[in-house]
OpenMM code with the backbone's topology and positions (N, CA, C; nanometers):
from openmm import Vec3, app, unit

residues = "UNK UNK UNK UNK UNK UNK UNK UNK UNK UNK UNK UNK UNK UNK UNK UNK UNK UNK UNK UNK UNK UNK UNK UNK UNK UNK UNK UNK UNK UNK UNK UNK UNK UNK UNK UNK UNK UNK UNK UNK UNK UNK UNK UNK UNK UNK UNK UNK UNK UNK UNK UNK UNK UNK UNK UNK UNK UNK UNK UNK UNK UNK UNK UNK UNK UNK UNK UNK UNK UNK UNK UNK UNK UNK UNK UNK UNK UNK UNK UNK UNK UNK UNK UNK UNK UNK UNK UNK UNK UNK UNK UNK UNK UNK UNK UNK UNK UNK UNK UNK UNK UNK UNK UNK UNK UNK UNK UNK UNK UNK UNK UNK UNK UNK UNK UNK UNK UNK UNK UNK UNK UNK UNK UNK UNK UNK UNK UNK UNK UNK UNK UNK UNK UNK UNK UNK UNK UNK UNK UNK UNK UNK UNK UNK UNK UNK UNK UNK UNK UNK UNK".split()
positions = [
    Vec3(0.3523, -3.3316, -0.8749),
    Vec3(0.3927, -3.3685, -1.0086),
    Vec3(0.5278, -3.3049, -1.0414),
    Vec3(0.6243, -3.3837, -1.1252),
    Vec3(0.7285, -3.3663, -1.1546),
    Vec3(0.7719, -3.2539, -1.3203),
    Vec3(0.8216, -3.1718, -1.3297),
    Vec3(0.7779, -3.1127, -1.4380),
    Vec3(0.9596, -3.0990, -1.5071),
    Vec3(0.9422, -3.1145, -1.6877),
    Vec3(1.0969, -3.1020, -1.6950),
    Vec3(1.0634, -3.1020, -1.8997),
    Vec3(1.1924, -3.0648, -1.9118),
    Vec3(1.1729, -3.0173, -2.0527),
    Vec3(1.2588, -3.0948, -2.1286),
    Vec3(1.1985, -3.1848, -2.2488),
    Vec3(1.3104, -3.2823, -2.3499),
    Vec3(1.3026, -3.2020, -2.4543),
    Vec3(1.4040, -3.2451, -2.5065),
    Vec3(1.3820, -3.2427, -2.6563),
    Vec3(1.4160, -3.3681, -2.7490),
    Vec3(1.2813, -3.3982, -2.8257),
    Vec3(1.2784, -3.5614, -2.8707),
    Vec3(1.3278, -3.5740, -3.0395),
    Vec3(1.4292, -3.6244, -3.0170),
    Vec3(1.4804, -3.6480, -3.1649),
    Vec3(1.3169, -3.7124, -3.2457),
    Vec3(1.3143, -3.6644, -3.3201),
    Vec3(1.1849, -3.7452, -3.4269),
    Vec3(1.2424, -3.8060, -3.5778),
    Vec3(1.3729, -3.7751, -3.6322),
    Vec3(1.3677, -3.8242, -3.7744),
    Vec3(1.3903, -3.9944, -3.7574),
    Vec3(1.4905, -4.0449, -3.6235),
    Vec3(1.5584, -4.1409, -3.6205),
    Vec3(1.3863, -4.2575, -3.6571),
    Vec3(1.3354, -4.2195, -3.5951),
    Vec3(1.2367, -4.2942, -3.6022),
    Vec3(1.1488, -4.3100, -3.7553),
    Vec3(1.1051, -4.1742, -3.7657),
    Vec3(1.0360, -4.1615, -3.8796),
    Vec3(1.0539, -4.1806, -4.0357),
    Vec3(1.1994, -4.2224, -4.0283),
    Vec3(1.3073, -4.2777, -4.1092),
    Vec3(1.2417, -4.4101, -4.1749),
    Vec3(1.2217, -4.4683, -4.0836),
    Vec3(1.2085, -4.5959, -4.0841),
    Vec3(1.0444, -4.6581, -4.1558),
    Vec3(0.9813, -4.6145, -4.2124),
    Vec3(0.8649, -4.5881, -4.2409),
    Vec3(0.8615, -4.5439, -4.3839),
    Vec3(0.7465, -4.5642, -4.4518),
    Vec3(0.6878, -4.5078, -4.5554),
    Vec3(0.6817, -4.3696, -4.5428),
    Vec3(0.6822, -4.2662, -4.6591),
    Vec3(0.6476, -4.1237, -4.6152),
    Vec3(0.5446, -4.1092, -4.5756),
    Vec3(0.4163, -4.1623, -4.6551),
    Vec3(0.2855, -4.1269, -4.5934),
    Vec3(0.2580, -4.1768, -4.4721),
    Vec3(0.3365, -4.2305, -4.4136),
    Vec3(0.2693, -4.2351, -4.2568),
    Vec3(0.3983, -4.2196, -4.1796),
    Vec3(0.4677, -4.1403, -4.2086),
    Vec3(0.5822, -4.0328, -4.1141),
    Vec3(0.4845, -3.9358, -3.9728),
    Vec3(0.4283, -3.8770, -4.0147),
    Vec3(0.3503, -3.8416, -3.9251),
    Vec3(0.2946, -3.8679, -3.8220),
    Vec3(0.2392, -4.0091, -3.8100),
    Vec3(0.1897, -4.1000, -3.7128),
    Vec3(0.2770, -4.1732, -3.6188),
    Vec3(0.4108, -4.1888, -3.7174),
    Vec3(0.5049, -4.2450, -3.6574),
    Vec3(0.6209, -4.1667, -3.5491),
    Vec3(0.6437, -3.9870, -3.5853),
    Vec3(0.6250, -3.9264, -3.4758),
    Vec3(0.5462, -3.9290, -3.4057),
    Vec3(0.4173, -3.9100, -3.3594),
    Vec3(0.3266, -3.8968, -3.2693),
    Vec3(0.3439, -4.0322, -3.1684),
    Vec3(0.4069, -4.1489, -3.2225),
    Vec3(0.4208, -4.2605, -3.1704),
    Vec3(0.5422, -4.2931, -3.0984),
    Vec3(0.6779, -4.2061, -3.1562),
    Vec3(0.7672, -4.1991, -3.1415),
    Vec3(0.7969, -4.1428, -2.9862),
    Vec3(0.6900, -4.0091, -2.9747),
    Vec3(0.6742, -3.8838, -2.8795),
    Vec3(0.6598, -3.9990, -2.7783),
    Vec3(0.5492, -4.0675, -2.7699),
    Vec3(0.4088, -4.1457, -2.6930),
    Vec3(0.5592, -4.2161, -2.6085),
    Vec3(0.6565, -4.2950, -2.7185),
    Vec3(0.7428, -4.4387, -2.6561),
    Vec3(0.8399, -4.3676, -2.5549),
    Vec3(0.8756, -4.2188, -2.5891),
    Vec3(1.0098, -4.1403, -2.5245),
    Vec3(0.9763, -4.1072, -2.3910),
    Vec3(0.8379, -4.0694, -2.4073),
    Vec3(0.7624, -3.9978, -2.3061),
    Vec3(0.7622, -4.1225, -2.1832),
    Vec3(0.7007, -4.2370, -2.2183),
    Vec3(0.6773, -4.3604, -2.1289),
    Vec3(0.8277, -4.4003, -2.1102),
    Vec3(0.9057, -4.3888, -2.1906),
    Vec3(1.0702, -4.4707, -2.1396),
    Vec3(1.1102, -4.3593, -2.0377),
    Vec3(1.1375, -4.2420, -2.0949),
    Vec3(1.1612, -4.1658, -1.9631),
    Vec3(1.1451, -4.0861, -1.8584),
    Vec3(1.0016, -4.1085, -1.8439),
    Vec3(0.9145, -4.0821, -1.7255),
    Vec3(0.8868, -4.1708, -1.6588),
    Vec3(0.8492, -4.3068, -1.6872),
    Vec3(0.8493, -4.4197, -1.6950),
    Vec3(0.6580, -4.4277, -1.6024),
    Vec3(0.6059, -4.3546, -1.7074),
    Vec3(0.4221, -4.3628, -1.6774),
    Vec3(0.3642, -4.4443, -1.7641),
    Vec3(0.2760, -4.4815, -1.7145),
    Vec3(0.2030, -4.6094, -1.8213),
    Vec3(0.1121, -4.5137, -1.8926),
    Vec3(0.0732, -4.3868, -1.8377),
    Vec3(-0.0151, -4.3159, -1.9475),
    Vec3(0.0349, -4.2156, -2.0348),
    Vec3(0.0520, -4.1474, -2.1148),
    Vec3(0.1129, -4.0584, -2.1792),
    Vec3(0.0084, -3.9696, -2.2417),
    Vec3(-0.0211, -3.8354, -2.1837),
    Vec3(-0.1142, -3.7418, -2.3083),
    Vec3(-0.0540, -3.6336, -2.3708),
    Vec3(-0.0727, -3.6248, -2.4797),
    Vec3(-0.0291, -3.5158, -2.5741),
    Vec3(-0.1326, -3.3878, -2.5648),
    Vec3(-0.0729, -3.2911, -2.5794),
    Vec3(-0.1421, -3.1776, -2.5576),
    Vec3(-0.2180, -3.1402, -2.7540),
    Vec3(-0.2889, -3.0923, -2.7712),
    Vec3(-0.3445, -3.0588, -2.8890),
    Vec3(-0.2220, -3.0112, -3.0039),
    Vec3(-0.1473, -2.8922, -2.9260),
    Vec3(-0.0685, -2.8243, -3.0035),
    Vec3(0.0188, -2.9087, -3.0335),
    Vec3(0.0861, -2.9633, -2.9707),
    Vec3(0.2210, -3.0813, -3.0149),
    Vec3(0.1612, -3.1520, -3.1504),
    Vec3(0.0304, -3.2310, -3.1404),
    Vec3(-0.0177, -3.2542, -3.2400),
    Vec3(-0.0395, -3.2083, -3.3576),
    Vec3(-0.1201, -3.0679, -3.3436),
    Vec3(-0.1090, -2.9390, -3.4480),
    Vec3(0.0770, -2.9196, -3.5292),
    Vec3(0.1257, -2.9063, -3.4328),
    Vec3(0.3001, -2.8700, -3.5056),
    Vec3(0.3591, -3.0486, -3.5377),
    Vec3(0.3194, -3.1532, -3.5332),
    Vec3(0.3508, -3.2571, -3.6090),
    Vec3(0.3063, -3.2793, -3.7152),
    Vec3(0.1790, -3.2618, -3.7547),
    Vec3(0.0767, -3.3043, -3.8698),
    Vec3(0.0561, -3.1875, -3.9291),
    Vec3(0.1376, -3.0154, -3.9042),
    Vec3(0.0821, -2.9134, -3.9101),
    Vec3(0.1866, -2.9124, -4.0643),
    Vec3(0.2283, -2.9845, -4.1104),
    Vec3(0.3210, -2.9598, -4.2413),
    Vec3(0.2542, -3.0544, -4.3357),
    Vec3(0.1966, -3.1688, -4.2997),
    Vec3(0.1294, -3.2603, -4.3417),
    Vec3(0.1835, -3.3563, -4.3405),
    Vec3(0.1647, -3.4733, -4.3593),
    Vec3(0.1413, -3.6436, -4.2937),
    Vec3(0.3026, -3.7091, -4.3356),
    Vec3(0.3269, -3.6378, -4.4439),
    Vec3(0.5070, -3.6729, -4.4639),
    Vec3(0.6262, -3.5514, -4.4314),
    Vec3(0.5884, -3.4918, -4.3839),
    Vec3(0.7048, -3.4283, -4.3629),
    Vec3(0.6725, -3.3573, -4.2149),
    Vec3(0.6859, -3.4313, -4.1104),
    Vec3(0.7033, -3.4018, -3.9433),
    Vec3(0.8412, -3.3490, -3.9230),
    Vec3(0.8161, -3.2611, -3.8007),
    Vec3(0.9324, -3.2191, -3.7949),
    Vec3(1.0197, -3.2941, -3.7429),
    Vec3(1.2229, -3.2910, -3.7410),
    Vec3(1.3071, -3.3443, -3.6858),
    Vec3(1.3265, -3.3457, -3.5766),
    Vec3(1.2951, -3.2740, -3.4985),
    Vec3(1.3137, -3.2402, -3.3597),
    Vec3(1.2012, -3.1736, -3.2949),
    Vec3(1.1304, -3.1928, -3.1505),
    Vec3(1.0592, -3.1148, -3.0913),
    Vec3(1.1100, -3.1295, -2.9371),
    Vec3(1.0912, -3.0090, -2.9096),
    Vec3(1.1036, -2.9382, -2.7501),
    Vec3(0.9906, -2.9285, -2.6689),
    Vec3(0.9836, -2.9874, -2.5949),
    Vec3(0.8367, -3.0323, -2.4688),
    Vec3(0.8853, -3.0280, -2.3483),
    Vec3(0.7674, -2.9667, -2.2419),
    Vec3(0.7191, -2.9583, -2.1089),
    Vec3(0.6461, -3.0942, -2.0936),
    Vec3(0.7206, -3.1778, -1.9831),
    Vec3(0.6269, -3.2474, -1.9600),
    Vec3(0.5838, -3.2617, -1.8233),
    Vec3(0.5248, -3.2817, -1.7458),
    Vec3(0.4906, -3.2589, -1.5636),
    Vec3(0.4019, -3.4282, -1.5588),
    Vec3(0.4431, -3.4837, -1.4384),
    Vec3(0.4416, -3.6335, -1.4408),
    Vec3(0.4193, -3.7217, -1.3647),
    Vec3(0.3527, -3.7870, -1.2623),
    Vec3(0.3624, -3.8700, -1.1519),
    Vec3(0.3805, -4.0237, -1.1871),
    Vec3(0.3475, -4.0809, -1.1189),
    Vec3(0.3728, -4.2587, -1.1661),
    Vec3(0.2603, -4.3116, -1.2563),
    Vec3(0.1028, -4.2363, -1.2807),
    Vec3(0.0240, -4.3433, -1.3634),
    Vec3(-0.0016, -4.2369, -1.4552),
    Vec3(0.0602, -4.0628, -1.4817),
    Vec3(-0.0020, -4.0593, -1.5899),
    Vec3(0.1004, -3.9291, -1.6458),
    Vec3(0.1436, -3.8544, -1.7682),
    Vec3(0.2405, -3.8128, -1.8229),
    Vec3(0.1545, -3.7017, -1.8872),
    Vec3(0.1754, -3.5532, -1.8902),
    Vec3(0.0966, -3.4486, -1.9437),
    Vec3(0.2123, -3.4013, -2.0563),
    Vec3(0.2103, -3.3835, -2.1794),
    Vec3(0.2888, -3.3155, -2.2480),
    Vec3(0.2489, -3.1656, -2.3254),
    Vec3(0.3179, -3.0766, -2.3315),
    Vec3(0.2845, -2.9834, -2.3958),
    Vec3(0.4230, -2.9172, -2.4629),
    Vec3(0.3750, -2.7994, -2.5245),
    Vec3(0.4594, -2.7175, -2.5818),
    Vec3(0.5375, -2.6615, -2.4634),
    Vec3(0.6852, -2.6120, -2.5413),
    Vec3(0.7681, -2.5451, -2.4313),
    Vec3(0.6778, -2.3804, -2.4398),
    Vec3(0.6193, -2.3508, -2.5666),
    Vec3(0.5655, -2.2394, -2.6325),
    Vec3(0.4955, -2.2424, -2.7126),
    Vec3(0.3800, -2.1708, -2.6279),
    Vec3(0.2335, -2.2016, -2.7415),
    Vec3(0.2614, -2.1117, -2.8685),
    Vec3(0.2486, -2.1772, -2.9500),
    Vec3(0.2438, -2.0931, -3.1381),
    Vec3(0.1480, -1.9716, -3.0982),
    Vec3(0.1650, -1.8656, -3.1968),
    Vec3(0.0590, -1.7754, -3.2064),
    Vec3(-0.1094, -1.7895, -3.2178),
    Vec3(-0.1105, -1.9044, -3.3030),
    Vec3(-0.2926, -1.9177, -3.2799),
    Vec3(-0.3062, -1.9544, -3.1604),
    Vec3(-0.2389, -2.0393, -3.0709),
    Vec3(-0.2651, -2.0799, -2.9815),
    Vec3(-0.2874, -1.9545, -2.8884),
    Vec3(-0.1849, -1.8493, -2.8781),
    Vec3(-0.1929, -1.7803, -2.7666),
    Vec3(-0.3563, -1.6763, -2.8099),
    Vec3(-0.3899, -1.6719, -2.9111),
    Vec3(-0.4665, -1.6031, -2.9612),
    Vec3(-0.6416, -1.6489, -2.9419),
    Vec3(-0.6170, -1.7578, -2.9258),
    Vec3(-0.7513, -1.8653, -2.8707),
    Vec3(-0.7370, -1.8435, -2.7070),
    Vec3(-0.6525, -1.8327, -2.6574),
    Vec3(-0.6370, -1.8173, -2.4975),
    Vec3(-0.6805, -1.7077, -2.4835),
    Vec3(-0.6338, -1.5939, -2.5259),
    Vec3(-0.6843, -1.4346, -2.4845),
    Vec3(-0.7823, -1.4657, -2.5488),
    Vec3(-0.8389, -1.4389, -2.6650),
    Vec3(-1.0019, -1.4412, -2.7127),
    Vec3(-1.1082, -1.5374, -2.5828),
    Vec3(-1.0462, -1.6455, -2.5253),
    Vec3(-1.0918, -1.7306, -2.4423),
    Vec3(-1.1365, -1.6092, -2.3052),
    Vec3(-1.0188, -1.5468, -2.2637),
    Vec3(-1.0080, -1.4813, -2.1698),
    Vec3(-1.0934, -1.3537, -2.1839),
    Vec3(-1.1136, -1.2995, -2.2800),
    Vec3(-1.1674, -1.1710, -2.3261),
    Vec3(-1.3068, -1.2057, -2.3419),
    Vec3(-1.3734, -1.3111, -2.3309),
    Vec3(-1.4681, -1.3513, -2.3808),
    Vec3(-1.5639, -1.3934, -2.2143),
    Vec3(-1.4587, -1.4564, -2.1713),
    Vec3(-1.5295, -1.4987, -1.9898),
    Vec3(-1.5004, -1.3256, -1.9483),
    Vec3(-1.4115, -1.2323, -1.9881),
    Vec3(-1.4560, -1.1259, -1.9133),
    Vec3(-1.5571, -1.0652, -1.9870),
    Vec3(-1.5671, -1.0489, -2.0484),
    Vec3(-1.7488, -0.9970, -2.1623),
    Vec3(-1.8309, -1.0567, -2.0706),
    Vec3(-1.8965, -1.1768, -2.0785),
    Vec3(-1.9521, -1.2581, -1.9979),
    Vec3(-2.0385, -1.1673, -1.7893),
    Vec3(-1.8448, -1.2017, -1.7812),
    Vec3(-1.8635, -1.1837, -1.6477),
    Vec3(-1.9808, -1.0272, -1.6402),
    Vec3(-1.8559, -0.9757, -1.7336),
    Vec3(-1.9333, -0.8036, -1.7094),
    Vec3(-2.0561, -0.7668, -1.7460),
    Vec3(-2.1294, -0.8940, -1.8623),
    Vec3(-2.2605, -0.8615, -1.8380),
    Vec3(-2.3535, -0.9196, -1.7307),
    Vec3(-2.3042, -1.0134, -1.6945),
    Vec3(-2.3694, -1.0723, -1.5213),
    Vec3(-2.3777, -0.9494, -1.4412),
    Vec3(-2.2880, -0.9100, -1.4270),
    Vec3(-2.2670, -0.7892, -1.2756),
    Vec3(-2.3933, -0.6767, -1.3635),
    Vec3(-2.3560, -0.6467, -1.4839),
    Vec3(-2.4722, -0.5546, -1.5312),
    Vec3(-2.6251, -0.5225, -1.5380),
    Vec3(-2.6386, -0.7325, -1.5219),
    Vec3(-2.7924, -0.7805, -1.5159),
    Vec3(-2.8168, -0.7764, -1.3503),
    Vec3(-2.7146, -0.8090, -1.3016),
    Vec3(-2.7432, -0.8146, -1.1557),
    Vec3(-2.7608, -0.6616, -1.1028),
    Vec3(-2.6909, -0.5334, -1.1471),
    Vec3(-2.6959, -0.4048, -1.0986),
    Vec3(-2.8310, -0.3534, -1.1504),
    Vec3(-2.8591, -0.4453, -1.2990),
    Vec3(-3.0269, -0.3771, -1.3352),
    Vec3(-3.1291, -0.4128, -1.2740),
    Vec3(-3.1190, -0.5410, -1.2118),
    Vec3(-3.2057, -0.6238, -1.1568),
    Vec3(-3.2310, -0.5496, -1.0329),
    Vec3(-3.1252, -0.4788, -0.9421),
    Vec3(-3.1503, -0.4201, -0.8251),
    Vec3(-3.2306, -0.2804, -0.8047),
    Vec3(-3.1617, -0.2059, -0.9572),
    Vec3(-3.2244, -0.1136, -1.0139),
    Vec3(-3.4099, -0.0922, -1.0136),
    Vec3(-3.3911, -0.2332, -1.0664),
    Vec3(-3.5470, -0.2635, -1.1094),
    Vec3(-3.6169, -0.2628, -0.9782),
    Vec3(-3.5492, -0.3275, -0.8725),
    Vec3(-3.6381, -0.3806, -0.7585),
    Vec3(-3.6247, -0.2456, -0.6420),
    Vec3(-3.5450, -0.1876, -0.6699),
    Vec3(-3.5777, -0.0611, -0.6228),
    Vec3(-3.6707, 0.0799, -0.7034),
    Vec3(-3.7476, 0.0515, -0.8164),
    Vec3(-3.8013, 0.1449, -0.8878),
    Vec3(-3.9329, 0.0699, -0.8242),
    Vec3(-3.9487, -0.1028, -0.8356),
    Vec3(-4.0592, -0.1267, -0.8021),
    Vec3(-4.1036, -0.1108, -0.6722),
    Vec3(-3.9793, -0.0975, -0.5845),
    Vec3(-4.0465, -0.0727, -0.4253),
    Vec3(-4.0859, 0.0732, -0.4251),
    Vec3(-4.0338, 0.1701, -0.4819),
    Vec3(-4.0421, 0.2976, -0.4905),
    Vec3(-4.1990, 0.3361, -0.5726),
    Vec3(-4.2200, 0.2402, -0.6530),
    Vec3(-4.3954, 0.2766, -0.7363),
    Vec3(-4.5054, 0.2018, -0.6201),
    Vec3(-4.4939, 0.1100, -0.5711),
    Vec3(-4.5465, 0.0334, -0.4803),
    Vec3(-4.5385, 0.1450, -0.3665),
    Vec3(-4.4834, 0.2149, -0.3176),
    Vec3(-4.4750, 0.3325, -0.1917),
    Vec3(-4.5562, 0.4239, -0.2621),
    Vec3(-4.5417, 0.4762, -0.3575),
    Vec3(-4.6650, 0.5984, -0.4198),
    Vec3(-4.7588, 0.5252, -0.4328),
    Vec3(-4.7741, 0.3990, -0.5078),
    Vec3(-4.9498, 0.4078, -0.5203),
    Vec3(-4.9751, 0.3532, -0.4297),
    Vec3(-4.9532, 0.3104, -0.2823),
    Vec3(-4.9881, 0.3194, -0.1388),
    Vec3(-5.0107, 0.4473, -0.0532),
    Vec3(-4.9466, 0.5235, -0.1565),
    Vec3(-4.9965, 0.6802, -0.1007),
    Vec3(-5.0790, 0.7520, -0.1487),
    Vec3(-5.1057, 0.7041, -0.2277),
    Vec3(-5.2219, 0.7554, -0.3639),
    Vec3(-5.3150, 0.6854, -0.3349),
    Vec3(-5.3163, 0.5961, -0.2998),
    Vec3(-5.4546, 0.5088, -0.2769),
    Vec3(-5.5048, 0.5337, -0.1019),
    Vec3(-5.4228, 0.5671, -0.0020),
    Vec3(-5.4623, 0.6436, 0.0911),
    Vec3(-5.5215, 0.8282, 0.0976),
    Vec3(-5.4256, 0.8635, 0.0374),
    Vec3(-5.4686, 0.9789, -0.0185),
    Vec3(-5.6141, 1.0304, -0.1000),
    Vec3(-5.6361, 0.8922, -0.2174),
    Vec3(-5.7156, 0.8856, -0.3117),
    Vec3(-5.8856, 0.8694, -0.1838),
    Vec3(-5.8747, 0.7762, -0.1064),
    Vec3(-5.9584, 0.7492, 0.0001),
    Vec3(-5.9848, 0.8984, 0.0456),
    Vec3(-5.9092, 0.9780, 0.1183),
    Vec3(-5.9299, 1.0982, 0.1292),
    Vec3(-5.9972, 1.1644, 0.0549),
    Vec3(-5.9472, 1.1838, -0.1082),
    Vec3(-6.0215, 1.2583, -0.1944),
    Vec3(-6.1196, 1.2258, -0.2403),
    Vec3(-6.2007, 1.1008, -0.2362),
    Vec3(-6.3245, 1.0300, -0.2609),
    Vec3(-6.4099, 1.0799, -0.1876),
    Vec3(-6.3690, 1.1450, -0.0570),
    Vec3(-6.4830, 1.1901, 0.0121),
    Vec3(-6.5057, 1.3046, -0.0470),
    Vec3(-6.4699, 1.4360, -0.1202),
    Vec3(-6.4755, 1.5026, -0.1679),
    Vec3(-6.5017, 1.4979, -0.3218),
    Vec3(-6.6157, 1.5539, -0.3760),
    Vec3(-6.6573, 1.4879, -0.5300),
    Vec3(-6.5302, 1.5614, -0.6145),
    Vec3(-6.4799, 1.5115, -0.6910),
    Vec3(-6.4050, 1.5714, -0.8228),
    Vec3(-6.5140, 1.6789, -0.8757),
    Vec3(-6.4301, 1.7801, -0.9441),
    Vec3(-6.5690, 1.8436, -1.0529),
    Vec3(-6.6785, 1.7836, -1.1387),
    Vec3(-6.5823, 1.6545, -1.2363),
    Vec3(-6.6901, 1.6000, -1.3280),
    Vec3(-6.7984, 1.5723, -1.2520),
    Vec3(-6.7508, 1.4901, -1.0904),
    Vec3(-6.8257, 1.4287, -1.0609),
    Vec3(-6.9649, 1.5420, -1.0161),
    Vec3(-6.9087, 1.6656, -0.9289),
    Vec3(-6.9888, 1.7575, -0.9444),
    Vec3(-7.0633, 1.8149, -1.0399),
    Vec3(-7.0566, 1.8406, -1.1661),
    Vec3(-7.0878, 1.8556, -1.2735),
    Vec3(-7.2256, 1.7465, -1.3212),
    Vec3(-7.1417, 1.6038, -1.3385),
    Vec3(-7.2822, 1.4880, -1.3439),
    Vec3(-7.3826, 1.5138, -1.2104),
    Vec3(-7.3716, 1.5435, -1.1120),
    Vec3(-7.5039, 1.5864, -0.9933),
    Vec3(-7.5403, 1.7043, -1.0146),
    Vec3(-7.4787, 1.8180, -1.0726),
    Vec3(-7.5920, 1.9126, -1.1146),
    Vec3(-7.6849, 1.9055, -1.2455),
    Vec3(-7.6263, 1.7839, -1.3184),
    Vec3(-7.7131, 1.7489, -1.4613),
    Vec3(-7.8317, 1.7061, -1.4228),
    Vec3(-7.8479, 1.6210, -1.3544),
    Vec3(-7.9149, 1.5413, -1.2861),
    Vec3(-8.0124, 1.6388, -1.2219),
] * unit.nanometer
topology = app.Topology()
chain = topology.addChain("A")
for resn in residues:
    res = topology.addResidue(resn, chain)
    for name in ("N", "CA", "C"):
        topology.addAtom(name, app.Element.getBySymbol(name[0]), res)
């Protein structure tokens, strides 16, 4: 994929239009620049481009925007040259969040081993206790001595 950076005049277009639907008419404007000079039959807009067109509200888009776009013959990716601050702020929270995640996996997995080594370790005593216990059965406990002298 081919990757390269415009910057798309938007008023020439949006001129031409009612105010209340200036907005749409960038987004449409983006869509025609993108297909004339990439020359892809598909064109996608990235979220944020969208967000910073409609982000002033529906009549007043901005005059100019600056885009990354990366490209082959059937389909056109557009984005920001620079993600805005919420944006970068949803990415790290994104990122901070799969590492939370991760680190409680490895935690369940280190308890889990934990566990299966306490249970092999109780399973070895009361296999020794219950051999042992065989041993001491032959020999009465006190109570048990105690109930045969009641008797």
């Amino acid at each position: 994929m081919t990757e390269r950076t415009y910057t798309i005049p938007l008023r020439r277009g949006w001129q031409k239009v009612p105010r209340w639907r200036r907005a749409k008419r960038a987004v449409s404007e983006i869509q025609t620049y993108l297909k004339k000079h990439t020359k892809s039959k598909e064109v996608r807009i990235d979220k944020w481009i969208n967000e910073l067109v409609w982000g002033k509200g529906a009549k007043n888009p901005p005059s100019k925007i600056t885009i990354k776009v990366s490209f082959d013959k059937d389909k056109a990716i557009a984005e920001l040259t620079e993600l805005p601050g919420k944006a970068k702020r949803l990415k790290e929270a994104e990122k901070s969040l799969a590492d939370k995640l991760k680190k409680k996996s490895l935690l369940k997995l280190a308890k889990d081993e934990k566990t299966k080594k306490v249970d092999e370790h109780r399973k070895k005593k009361e296999q020794e206790k219950a051999v042992l216990g065989e041993v001491d059965n032959k020999t009465p406990t006190k109570k048990q001595e105690m109930a045969a002298n009641k008797q």
